[in-house]
Every structure is written in structure tokens, then in C-alpha cells.
N, CA, C and O atoms as CSV, one atom per row, in Angstrom:
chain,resi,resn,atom,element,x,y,z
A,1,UNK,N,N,21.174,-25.491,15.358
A,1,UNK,CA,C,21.358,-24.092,15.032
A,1,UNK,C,C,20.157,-23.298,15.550
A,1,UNK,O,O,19.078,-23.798,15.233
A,2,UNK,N,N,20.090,-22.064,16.347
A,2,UNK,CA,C,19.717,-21.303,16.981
A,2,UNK,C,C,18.899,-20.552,15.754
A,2,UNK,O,O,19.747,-20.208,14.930
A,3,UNK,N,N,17.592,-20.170,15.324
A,3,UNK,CA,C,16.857,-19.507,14.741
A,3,UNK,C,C,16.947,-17.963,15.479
A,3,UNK,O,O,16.637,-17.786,16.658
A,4,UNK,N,N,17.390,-16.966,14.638
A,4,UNK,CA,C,17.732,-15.913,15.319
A,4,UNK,C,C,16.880,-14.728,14.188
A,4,UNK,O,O,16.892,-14.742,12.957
A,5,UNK,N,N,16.198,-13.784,15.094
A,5,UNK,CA,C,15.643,-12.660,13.971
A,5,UNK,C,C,16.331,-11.383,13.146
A,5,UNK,O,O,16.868,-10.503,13.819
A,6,UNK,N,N,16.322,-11.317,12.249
A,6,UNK,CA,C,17.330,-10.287,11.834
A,6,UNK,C,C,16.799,-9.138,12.119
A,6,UNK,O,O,15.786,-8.814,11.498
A,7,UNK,N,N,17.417,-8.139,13.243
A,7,UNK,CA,C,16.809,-6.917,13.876
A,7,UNK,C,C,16.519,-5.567,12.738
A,7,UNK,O,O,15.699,-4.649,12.722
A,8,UNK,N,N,17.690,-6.004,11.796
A,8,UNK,CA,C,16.747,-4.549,11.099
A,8,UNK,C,C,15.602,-5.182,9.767
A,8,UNK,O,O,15.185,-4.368,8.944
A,9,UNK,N,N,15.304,-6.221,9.702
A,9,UNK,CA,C,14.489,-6.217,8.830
A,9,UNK,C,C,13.026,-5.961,9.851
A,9,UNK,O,O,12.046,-5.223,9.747
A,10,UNK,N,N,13.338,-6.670,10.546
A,10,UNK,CA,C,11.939,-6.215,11.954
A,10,UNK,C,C,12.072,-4.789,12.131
A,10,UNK,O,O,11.131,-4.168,11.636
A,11,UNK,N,N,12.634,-4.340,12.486
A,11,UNK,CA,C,12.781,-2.597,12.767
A,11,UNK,C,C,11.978,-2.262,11.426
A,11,UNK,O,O,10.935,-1.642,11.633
A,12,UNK,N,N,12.226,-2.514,10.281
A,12,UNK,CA,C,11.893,-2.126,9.105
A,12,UNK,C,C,10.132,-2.587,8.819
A,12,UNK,O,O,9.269,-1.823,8.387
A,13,UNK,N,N,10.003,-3.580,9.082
A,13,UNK,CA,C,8.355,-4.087,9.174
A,13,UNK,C,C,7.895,-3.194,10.324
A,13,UNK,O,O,6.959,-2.496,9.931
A,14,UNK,N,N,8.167,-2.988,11.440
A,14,UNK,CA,C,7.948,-1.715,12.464
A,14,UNK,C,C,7.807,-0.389,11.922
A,14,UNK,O,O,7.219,0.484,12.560
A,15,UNK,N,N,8.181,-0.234,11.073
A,15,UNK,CA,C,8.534,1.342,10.752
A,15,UNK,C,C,7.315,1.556,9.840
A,15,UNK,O,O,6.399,2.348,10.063
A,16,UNK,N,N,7.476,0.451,8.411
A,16,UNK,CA,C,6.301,0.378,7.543
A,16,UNK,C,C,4.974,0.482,7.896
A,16,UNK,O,O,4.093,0.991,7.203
A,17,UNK,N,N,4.801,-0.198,9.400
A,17,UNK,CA,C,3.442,-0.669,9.978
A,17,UNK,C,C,3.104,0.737,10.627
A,17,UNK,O,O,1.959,1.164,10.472
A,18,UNK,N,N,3.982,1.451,11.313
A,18,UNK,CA,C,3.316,2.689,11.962
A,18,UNK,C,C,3.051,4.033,10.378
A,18,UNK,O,O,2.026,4.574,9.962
A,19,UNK,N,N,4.376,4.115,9.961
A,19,UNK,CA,C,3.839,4.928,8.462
A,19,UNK,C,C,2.462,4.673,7.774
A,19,UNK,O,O,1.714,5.497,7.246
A,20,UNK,N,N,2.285,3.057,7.940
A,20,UNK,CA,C,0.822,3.286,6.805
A,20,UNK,C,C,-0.317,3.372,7.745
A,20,UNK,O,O,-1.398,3.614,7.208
A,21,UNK,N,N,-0.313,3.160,9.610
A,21,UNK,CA,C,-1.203,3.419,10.376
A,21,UNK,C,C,-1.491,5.117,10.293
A,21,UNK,O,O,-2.546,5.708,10.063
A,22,UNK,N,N,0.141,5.753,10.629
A,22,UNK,CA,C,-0.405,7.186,10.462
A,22,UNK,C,C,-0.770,7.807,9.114
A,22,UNK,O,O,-0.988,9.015,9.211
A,23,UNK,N,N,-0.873,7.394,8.098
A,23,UNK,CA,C,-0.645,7.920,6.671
A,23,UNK,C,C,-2.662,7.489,6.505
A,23,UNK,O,O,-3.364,8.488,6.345
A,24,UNK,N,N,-3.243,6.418,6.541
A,24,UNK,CA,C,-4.458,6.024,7.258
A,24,UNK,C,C,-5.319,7.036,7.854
A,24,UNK,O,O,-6.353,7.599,7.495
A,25,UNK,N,N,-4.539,7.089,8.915
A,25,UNK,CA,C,-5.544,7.952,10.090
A,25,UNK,C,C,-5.222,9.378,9.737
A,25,UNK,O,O,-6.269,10.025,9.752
A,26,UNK,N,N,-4.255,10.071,9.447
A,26,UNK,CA,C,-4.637,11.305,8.391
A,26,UNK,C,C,-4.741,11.664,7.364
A,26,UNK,O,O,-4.970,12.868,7.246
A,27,UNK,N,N,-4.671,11.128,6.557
A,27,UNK,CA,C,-4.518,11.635,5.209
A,27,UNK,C,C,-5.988,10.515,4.418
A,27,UNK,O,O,-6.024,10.126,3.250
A,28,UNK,N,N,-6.614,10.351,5.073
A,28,UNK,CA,C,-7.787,9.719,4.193
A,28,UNK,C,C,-9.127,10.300,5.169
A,28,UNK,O,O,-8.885,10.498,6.359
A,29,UNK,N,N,-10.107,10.487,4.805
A,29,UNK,CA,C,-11.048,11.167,5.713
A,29,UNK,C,C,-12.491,10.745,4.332
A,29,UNK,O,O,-12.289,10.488,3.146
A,30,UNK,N,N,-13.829,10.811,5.044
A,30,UNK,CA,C,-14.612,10.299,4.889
A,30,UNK,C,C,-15.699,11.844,4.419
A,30,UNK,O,O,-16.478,12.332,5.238
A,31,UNK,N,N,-15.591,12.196,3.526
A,31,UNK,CA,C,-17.045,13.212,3.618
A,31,UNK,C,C,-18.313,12.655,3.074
A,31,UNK,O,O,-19.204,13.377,2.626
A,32,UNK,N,N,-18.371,11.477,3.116
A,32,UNK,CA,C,-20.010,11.708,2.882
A,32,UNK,C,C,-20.014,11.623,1.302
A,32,UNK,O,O,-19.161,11.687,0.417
A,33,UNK,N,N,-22.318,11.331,1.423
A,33,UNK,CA,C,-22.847,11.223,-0.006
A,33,UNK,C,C,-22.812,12.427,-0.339
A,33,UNK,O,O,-22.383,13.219,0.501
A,34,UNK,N,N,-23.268,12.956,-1.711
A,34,UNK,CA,C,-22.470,14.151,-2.069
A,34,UNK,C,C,-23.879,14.480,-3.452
A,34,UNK,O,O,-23.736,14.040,-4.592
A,35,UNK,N,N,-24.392,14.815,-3.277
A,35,UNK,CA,C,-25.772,15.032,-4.838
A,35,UNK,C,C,-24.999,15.647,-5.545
A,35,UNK,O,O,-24.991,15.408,-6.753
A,36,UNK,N,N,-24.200,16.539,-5.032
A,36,UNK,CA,C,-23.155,17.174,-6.037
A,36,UNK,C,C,-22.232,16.489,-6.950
A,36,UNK,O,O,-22.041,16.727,-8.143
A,37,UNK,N,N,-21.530,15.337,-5.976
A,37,UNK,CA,C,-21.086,14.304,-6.622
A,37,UNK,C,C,-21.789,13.351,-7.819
A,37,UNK,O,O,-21.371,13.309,-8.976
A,38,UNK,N,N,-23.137,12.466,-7.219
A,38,UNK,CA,C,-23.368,12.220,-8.090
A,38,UNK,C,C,-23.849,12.899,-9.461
A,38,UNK,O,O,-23.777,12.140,-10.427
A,39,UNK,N,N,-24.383,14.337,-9.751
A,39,UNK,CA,C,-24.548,14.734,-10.445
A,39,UNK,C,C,-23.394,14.902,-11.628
A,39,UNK,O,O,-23.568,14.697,-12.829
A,40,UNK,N,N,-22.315,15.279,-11.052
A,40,UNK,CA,C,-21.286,15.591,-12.143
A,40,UNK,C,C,-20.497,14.114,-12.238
A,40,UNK,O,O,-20.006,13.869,-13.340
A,41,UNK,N,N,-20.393,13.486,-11.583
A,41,UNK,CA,C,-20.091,12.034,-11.898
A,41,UNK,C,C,-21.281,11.621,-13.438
A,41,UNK,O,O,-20.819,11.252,-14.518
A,42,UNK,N,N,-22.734,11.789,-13.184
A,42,UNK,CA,C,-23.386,11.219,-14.491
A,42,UNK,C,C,-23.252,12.356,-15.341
A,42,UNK,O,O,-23.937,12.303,-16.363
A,43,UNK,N,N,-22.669,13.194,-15.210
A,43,UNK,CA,C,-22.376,14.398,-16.695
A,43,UNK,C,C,-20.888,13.689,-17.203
A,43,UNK,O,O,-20.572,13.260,-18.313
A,44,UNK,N,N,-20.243,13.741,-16.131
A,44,UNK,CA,C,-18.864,13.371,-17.246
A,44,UNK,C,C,-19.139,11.869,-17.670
A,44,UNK,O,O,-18.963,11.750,-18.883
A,45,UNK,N,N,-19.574,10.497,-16.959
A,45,UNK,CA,C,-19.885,9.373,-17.702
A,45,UNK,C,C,-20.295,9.961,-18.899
A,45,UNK,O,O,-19.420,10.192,-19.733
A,46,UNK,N,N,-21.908,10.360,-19.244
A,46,UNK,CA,C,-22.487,10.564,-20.755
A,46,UNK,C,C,-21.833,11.076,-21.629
A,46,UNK,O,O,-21.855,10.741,-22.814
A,47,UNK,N,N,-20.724,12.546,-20.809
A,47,UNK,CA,C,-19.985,13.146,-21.954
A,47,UNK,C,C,-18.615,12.144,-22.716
A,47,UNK,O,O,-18.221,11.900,-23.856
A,48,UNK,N,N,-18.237,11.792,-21.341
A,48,UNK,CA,C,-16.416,11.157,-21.652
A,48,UNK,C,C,-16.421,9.629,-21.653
A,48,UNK,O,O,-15.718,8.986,-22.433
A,49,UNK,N,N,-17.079,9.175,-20.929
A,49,UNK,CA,C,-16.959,7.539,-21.080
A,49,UNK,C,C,-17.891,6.568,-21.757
A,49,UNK,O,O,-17.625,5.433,-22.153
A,50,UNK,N,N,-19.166,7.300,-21.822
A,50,UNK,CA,C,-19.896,6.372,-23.034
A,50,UNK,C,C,-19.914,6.276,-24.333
A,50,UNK,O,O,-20.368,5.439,-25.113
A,51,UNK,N,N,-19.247,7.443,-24.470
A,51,UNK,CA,C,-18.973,7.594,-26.113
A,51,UNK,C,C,-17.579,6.815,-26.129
A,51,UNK,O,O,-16.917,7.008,-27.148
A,52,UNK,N,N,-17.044,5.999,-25.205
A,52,UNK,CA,C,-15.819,5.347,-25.377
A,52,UNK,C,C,-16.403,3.978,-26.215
A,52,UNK,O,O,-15.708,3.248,-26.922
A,53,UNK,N,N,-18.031,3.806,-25.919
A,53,UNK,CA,C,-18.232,2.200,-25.773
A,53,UNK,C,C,-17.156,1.338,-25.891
A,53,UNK,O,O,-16.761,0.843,-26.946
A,54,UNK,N,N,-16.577,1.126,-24.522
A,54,UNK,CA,C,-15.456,0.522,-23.281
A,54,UNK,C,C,-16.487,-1.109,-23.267
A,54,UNK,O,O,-17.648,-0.872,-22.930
A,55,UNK,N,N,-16.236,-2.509,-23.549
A,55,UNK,CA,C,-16.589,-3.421,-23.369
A,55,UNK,C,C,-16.818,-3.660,-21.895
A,55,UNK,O,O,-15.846,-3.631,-21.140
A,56,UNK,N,N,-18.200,-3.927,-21.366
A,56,UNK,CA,C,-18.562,-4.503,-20.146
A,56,UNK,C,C,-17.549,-4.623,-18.933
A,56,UNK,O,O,-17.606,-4.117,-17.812
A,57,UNK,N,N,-16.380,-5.646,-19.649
A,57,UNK,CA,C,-15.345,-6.089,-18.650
A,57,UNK,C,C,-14.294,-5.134,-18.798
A,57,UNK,O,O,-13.243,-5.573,-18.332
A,58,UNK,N,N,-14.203,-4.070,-19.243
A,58,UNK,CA,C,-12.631,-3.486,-19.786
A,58,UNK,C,C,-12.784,-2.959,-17.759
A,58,UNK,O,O,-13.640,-3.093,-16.885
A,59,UNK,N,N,-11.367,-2.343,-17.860
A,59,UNK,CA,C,-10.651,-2.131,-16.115
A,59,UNK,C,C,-10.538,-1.008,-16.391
A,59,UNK,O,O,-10.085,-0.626,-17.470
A,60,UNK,N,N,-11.077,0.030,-15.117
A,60,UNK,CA,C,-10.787,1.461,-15.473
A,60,UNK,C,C,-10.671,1.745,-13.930
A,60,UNK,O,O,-11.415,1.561,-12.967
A,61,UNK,N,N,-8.924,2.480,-14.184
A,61,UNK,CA,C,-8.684,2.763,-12.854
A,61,UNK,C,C,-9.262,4.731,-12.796
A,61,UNK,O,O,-9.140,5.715,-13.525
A,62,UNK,N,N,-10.009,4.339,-11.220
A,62,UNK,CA,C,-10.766,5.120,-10.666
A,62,UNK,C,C,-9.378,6.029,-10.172
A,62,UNK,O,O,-8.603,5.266,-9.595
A,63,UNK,N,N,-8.861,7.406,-10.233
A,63,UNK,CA,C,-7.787,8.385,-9.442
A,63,UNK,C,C,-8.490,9.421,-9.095
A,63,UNK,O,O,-7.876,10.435,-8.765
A,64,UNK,N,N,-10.036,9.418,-9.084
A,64,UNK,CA,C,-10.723,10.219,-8.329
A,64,UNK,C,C,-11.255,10.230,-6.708
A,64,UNK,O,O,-11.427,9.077,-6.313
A,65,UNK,N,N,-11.492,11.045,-5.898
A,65,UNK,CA,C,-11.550,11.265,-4.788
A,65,UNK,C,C,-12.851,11.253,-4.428
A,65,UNK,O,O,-13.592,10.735,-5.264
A,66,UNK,N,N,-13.431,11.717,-3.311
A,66,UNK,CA,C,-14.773,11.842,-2.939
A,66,UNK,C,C,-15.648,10.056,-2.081
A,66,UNK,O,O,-15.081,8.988,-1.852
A,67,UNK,N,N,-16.709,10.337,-1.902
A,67,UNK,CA,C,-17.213,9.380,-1.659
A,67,UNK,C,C,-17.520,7.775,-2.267
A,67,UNK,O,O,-18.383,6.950,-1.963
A,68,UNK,N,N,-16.185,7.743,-3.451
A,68,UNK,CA,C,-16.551,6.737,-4.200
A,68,UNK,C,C,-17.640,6.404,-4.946
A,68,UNK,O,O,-17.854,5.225,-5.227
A,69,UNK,N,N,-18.461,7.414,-5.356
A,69,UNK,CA,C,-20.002,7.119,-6.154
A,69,UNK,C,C,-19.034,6.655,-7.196
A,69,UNK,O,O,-19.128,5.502,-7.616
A,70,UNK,N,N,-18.114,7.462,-7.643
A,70,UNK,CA,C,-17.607,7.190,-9.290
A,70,UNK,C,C,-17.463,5.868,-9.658
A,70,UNK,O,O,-17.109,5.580,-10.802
């Protein structure tokens, strides 16, 4: 028996692969360290997250933007 590729699931891995190349190359962009950033990054920690006392290991998803200091 002849191993044969199924054309639209390939078309479909094709399609996925250029969407997340272009979705990549525009829609994510790099600005830089930011003093601004870190400053209000350590105001909201002291105000909003240490008064959580959050255990060492607890998981906190990051949905903020910027240079990743956060």
C-alpha cells in the first residue's frame, strides 16, 4: 500500500505556519527598557500583589505588555 499525503490537512499546516509567521512579524514589536516601566511595575507589586502574600511557588499569569520587566 502506497503511503499517500492527505492534501488538505498539509494545505492546513501551510496556512497555520504563514498566519503565525505574519501575526509574529507584525503584531509583536520590541520597545525597549522602560524606567517608566519599572517604576509603576514596583508601585502596583507593593500596592496589589504583596498584600496578597501569594506563596513563593503560586503561578501568576502575566496579560501585561511592555518589555517584560513585570
Amino acid at each position: 500500500m502506497q503511503n499517500l499525503i492527505d492534501i488538505n490537512n498539509t494545505l492546513d499546516l501551510v496556512k497555520l505556519k504563514f498566519y503565525n509567521e505574519w501575526l509574529y512579524a507584525n503584531h509583536i514589536y520590541d520597545e525597549g527598557d522602560s524606567q517608566l516601566h519599572e517604576v509603576i511595575t514596583k508601585q502596583v507589586v507593593e500596592k496589589y500583589i504583596d498584600p496578597l502574600n501569594l506563596p513563593k511557588d503560586s503561578k501568576i499569569l502575566d496579560i501585561g505588555a511592555g518589555p517584560g520587566y513585570f
